[in-house]
N, C-alpha and C positions, 0 to 999 in steps of 0.2 A: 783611219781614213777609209771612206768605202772603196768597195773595189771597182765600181764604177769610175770614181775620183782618179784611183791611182790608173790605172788605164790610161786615162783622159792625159794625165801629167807624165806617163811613159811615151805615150803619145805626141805628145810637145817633144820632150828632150830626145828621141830618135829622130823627129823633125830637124830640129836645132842641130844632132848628131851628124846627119847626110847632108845638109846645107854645109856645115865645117868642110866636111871630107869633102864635097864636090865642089867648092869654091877656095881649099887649099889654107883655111882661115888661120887653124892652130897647126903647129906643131909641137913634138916634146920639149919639156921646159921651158914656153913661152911665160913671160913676163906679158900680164893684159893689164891693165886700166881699163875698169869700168864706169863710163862716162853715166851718172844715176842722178835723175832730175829727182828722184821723190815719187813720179809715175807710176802709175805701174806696167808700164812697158819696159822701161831699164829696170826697177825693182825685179820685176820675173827675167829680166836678161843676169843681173847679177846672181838670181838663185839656182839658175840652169848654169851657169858657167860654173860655181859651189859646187855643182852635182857633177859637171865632167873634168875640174881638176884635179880629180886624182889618177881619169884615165890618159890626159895628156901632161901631168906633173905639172901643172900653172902658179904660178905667183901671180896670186892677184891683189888687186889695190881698187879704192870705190875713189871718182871724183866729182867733184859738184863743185858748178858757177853759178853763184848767187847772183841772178840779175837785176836785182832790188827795182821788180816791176811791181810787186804787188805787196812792197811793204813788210809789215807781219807776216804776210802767207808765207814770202820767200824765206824769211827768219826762220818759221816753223818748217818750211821745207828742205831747210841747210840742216836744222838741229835734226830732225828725223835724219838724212844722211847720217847725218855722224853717228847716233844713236846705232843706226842700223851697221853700220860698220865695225863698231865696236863690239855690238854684240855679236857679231860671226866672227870678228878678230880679225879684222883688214884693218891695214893702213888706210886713214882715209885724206883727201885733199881738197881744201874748202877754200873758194875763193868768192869774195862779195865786188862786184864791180857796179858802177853805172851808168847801164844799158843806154839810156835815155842819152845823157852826158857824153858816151862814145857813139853816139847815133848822129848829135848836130856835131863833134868835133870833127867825124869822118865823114858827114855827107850822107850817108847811108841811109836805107831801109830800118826799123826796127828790128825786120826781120832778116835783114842782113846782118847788122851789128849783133847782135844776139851768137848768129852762126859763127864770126869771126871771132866773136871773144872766147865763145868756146873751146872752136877750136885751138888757138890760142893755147888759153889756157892748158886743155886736154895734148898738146904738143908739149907746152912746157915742163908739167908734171913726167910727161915720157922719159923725157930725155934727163930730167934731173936724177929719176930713180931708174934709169935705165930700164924703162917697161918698151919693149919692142913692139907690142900692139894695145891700140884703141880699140875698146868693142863699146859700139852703140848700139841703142835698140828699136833702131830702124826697123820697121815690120812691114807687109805686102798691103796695109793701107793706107801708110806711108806713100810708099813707091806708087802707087797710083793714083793718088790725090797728087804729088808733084809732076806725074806724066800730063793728067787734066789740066792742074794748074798754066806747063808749059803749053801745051795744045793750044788754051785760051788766049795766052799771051805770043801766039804766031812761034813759037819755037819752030826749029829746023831739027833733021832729024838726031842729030846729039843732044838737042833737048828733051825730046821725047823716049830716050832711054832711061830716063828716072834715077833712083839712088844705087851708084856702085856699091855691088856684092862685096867689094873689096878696093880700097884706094891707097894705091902705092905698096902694097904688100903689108901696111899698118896700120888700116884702121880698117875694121871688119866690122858687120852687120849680121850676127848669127838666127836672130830673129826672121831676116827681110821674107822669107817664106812662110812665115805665119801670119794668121790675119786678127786682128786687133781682141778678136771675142774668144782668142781661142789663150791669151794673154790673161785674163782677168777671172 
């Protein structure tokens, strides 16, 4: 690797490092669930998490909801989770639902029912194998495309405080301070 590269990737994971510490994300021997669409914004959140559990002793685990929007892609996007999971040797938890299908049963947004099955899902997995936290790979252009989004749509100001650093003490966002290009 050059040493420009590795720089650049110490650089992230001390990012990711002082975001933990200053937002209180990990502590020792947490159990995470890493919520991994296939992206590569969770793909790079599960491999910085790889790289800091050995300093906070982590049990980790990869999961993925299949929300059979795009057919084959999502297919090849479940089998690469799993793929990848196995290769680093995590548990991994693959679920296929349909998004569409829980969209008119509930009323909802696409992009609501999407969020709910996830989470869903991402709770369910928690609690069955007892993982105390959710890490997602929310990142800072995330959090400011939802601040815009609510803006637009007349939010008040808890709308325009964007995606919690941390919700409910169990589901954490280690990325939220990076910005998308420094991901890829």
């Amino acid at each position: 690797m050059p040493a420009s590269h590795k720089g650049y990737k110490d650089n992230v994971i001390r990012t990711v490092e002082q975001t933990v510490t200053t937002y209180g994300m990990l502590e020792q021997k947490d159990a995470v669930v890493v919520g991994v669409s296939g992206g590569p914004d969770s793909v790079a959140l599960l491999h910085i998490l790889l790289q800091l559990s050995s300093k906070y002793s982590l049990r980790l685990g990869v999961a993925h909801l299949n929300h059979s929007l795009r057919q084959d892609d999502s297919d090849q996007e479940a089998d690469f989770v799993s793929a990848l999971a196995k290769k680093i040797n995590l548990p991994c938890y693959l679920e296929k639902v349909d998004i569409r299908k829980y969209q008119l049963e509930k009323k909802l947004s696409l992009e609501d029912a999407g969020r709910r099955a996830r989470y869903a899902f991402f709770n369910q997995v928690a609690e069955a194998d007892k993982f105390n936290k959710i890490a997602l790979g929310h990142h800072a252009d995330d959090n400011a495309e939802l601040v815009l989004m609510n803006l637009f749509r007349g939010s008040g100001p808890l709308g325009l405080s964007g995606i919690p650093k941390v919700r409910n003490q169990k589901i954490i966002r280690p990325l939220i301070e990076l910005k998308r290009y420094q991901l890829v």
